[in-house]
C-alpha positions as CSV (number, residue, x, y, z in Angstrom):
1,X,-19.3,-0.4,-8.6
2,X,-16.0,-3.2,-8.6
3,X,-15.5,-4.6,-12.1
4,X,-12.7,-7.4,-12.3
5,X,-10.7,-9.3,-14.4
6,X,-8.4,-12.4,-13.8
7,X,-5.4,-13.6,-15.6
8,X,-3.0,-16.5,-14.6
9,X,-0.9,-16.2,-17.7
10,X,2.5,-14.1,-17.5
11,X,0.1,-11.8,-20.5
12,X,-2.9,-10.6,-18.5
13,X,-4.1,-8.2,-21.0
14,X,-4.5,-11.3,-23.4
15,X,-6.0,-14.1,-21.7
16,X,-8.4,-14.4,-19.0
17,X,-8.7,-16.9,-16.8
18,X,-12.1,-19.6,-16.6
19,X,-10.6,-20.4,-12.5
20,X,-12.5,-18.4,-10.1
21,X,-10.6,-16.4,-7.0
22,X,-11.7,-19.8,-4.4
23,X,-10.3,-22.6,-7.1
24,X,-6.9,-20.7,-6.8
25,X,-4.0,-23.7,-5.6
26,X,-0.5,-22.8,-4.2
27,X,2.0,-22.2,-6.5
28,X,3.9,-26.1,-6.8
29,X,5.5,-27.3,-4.2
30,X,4.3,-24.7,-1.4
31,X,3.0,-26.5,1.3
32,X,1.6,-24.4,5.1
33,X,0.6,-20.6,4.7
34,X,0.0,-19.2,1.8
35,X,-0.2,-15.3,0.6
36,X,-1.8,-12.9,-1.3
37,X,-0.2,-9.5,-2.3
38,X,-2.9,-6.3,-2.9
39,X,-1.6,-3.4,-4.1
40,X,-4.0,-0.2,-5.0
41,X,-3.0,1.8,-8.2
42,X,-3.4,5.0,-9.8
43,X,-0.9,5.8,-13.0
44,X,2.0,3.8,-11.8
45,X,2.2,1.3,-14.5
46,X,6.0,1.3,-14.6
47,X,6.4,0.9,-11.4
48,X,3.5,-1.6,-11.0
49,X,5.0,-3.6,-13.6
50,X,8.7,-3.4,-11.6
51,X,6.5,-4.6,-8.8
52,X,5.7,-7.8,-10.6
53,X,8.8,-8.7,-11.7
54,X,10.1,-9.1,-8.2
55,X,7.1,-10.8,-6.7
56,X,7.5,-13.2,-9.6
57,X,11.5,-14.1,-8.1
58,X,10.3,-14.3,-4.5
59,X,11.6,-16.7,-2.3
60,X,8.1,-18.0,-1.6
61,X,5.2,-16.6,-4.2
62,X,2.1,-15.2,-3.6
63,X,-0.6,-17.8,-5.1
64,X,-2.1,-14.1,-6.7
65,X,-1.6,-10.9,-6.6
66,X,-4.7,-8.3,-6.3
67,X,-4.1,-5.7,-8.2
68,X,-7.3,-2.6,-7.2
69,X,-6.7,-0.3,-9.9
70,X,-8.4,3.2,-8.9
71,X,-10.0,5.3,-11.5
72,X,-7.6,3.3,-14.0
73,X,-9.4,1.4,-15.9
74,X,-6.4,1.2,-18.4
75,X,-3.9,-0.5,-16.1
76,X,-4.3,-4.0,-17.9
77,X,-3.2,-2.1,-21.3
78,X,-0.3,-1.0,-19.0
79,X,0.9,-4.8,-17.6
80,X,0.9,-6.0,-21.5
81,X,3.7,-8.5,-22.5
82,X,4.5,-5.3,-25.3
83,X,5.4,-2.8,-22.8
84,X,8.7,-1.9,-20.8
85,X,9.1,-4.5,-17.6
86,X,6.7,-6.9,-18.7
87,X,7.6,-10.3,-17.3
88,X,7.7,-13.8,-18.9
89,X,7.4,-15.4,-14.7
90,X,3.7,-17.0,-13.9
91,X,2.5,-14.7,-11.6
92,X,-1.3,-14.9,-10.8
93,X,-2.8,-11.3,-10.9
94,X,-6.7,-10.7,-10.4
95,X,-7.4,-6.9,-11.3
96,X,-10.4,-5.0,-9.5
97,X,-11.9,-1.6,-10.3
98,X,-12.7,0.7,-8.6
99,X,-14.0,4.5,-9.2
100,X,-13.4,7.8,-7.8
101,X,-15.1,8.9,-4.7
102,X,-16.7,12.8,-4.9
103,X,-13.6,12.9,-7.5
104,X,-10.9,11.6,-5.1
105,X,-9.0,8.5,-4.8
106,X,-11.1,5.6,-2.6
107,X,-7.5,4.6,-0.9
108,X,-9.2,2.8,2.3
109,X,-11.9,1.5,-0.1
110,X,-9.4,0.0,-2.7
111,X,-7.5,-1.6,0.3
112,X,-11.1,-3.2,1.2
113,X,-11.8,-4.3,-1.9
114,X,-8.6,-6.0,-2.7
115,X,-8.2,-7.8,1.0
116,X,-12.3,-8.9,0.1
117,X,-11.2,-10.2,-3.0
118,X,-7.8,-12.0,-1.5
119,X,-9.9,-14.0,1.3
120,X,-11.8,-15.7,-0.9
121,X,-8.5,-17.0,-1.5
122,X,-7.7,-17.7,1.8
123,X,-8.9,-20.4,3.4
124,X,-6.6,-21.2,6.4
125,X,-6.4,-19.1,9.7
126,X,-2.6,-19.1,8.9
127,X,-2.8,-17.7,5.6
128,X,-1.8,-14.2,5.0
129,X,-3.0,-10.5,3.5
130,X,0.0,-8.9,2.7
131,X,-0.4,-5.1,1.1
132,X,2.3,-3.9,-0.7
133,X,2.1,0.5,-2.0
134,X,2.8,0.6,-5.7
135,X,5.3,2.6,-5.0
136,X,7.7,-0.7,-3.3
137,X,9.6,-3.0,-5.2
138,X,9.5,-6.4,-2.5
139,X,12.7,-7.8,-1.5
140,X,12.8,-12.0,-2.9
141,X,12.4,-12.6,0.9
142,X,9.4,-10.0,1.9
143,X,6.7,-13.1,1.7
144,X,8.9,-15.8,3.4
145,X,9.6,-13.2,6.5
146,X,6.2,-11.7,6.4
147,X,5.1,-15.6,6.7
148,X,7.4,-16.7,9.4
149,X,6.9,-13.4,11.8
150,X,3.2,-14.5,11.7
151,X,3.8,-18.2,13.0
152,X,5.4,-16.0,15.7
153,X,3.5,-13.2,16.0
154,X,0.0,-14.4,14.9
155,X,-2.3,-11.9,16.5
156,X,0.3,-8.4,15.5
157,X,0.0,-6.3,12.9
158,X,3.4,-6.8,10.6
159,X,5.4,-4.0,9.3
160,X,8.4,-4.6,7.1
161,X,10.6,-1.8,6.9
162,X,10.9,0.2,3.5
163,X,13.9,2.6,2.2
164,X,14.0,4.5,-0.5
165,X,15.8,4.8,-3.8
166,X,17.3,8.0,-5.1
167,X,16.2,9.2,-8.4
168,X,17.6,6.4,-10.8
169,X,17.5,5.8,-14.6
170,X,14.7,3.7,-15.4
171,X,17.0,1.0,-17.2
172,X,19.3,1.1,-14.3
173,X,15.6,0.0,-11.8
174,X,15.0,-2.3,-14.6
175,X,18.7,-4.3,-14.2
176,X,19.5,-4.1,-10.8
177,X,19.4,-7.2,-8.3
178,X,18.1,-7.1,-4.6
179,X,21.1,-6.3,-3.6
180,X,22.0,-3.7,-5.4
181,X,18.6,-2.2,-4.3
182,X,19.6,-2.6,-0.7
183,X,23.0,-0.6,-1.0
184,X,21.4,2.0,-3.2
185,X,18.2,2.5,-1.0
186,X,18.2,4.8,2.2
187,X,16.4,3.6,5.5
188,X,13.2,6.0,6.9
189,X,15.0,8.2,9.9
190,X,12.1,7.9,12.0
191,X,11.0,4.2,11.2
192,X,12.8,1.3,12.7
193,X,15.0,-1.2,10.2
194,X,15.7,-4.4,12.2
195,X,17.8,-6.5,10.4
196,X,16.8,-9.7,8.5
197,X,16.0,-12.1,11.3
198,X,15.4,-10.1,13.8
199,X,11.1,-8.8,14.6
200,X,10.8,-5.8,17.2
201,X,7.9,-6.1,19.0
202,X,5.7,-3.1,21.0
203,X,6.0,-0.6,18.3
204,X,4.7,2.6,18.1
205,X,1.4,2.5,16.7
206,X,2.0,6.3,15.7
207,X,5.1,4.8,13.2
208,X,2.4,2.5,11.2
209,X,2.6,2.9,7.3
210,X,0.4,1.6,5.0
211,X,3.4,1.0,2.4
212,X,4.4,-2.6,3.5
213,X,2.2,-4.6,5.9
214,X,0.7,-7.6,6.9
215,X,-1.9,-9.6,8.9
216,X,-4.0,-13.2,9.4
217,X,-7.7,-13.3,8.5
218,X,-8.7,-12.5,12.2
219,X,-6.3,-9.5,12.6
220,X,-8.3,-7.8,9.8
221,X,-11.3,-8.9,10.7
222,X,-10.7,-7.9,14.2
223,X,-9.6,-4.4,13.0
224,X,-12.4,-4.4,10.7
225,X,-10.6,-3.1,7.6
226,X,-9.7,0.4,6.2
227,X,-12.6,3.3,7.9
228,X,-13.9,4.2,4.0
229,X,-15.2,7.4,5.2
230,X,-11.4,8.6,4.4
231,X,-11.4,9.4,1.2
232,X,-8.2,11.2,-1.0
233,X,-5.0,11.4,0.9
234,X,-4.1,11.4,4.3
235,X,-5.4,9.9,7.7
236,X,-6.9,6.4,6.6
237,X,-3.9,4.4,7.5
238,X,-3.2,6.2,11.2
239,X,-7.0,5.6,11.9
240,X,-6.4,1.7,11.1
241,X,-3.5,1.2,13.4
242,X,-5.3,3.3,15.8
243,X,-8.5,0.9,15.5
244,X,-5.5,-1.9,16.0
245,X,-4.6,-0.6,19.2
246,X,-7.5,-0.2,21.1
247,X,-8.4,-3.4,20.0
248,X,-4.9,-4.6,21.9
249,X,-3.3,-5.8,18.4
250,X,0.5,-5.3,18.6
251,X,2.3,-3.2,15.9
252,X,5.5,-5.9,15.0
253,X,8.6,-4.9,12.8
254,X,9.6,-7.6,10.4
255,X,13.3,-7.3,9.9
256,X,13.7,-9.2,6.5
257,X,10.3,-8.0,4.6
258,X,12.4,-5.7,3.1
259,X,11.0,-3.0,0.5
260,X,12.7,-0.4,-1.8
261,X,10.7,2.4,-2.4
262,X,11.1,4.2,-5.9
263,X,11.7,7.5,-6.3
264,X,8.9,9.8,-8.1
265,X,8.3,13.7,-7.5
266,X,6.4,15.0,-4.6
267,X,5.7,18.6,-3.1
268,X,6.5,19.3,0.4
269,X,4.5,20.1,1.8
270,X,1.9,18.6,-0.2
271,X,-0.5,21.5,-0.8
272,X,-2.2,19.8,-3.5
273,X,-3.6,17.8,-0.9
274,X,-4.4,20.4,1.8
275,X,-8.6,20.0,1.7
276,X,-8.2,16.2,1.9
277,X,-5.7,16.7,4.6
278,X,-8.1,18.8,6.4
279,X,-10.9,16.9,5.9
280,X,-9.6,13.9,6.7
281,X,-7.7,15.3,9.6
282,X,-10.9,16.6,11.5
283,X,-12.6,13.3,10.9
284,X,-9.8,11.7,12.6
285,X,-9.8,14.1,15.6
286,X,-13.4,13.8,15.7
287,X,-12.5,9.8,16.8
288,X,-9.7,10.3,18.7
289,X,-8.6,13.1,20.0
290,X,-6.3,14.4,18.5
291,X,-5.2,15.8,14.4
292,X,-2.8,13.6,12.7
293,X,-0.2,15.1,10.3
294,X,0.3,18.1,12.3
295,X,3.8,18.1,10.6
296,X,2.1,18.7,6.9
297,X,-0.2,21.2,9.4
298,X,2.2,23.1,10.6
299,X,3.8,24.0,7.4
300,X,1.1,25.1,6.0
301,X,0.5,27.4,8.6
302,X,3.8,28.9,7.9
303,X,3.1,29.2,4.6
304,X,-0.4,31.0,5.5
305,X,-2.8,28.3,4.2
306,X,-4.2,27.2,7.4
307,X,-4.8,28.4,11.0
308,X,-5.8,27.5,14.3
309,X,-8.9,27.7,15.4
310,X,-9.3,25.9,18.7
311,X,-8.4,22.6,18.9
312,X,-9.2,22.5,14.8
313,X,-7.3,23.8,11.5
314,X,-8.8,25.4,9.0
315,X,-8.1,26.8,6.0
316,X,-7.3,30.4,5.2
317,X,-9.1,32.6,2.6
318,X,-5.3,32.3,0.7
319,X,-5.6,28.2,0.4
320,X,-9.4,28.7,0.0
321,X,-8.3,31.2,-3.6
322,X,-5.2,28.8,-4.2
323,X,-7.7,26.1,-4.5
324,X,-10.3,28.2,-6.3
325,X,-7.6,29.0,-9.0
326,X,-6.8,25.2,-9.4
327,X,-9.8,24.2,-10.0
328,X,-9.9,26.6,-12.9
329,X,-6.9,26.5,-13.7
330,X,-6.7,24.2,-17.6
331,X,-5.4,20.4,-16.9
């Protein structure tokens, strides 16, 4: 079940808008394409709420912004005008919820939900989805260059490149400009970073992420969305750009959609995640062939969590008492 709420006020938690999703208008003065911005969220309501406040000093703003709040239902508490980062700009947000799946996060079906929700929005072929991780503060120019790569590139798939912040103060996030971002932030080794004004086309399908993309109406349609049979981490994302593919749709690299990824702890490899990653991972090869993050499968091997077992992984009887102990474990 997907419950929502709308709010065009700069205080969602307070008032609630009477204008349905299709009655939304461009923000004044835009004219041509227009955008929406859908990010998922679980528990990042700082850095949901840094989100905001650059979306709300784009160059060109989104006329909402889809908020699909998983197993959160408290994330509107968490935008309130009261709390740290809140900001005074007019930035249309429509929150969906949506629940756990078997007990783990619906990633592919939040994406769904939110891209559902931002094409009622849409009404022109031009107009564009643009999904955003929670995770990404947006450069002021991510929606104008996500915009003008797709008058150029209209049948791609649209990646903007993202770096990523070193661990920072929070008040230091809070103050610092675009540019600061940019010289503080490090580029991804093994993802291209064309410069602002410049679009690489032909990319490697393989280098897809889900944290910063965009397409028309058709390229999603044509794709058909996020494969919801992915469920908890890993997988969802490489099985979309490979649905993109052998459908012909181009990967493109959009040099000034610029995102700064904030920092926040993670394991490596991520063990917690090792029965999604499996599970996942064999419904992937099932489709194509071949196991995705054979990295993250690999060092679990080393670590004696996993094995071969043909062309499959599986998990040893250590990860199998690893997990076993988790589960029990107090939370």
């Amino acid at each position: 079940m997907i419950r929502s709420s709308t709010s065009t006020s700069s205080h969602p938690s307070r008032q609630t808008s009477q204008t349905s999703p299709s009655e939304q208008t461009s923000p004044p003065g835009q004219t041509g394409p227009r955008a929406v911005v859908i990010t998922a969220v679980h528990e990042r309501g700082v850095h949901l709420r840094r989100q905001r406040a650059a979306l709300a000093l784009s160059d060109q703003a989104p006329i909402t912004h889809v908020v699909v709040a998983m197993a959160d239902p408290e994330i509107l508490r968490r935008l309130a005008p009261d709390q740290p980062m809140s900001t005074d700009a007019a930035l249309p947000i429509e929150v969906l919820e949506i629940p756990r799946s078997a007990g783990r996060l619906p990633l592919a079906a939040a994406r769904n939900a939110g891209a559902s929700r931002a094409l009622e929005s849409l009404a022109g072929p031009e107009d564009l989805l643009i999904f955003l991780d929670v995770d990404c503060i947006p450069d002021p120019g991510l929606i104008s260059a996500y915009l003008d790569a797709s008058r150029l590139r209209p049948e791609d798939l649209l990646c903007g490149p993202v770096a990523y912040l070193p661990e920072l103060p929070g008040e230091t996030l809070d103050a610092a400009s675009a540019q600061e971002l940019a010289e503080w932030a490090a580029p991804h080794p093994a993802r291209p970073a064309p410069e602002p004004g410049e679009i690489r086309t032909h990319g490697e399908h393989a280098l897809f992420w889900s944290l910063s993309f965009a397409v028309r109406r058709e390229v999603w349609e044509k794709i058909g969305g996020f494969d919801e049979a992915y469920t908890g981490y890993g997988a969802e994302d490489t099985d979309f750009s490979w649905r993109a593919r052998s459908h012909g749709i181009e990967l493109t690299w959009v040099g000034g959609a610029r995102a700064f990824h904030q920092h926040h702890p993670v394991s490596r490899p991520p063990v917690e995640h090792l029965n999604d990653i499996l599970r996942n991972g064999a419904l992937f090869a099932d489709r194509w062939g071949h196991w995705p993050m054979e990295g993250w499968l690999q060092e679990f091997e080393r670590l004696g969590l996993v094995r071969r077992e043909g062309a499959d992984w599986v998990a040893t009887g250590d990860a199998r008492r690893s997990a076993q102990n988790a589960a029990g474990s107090p939370t």
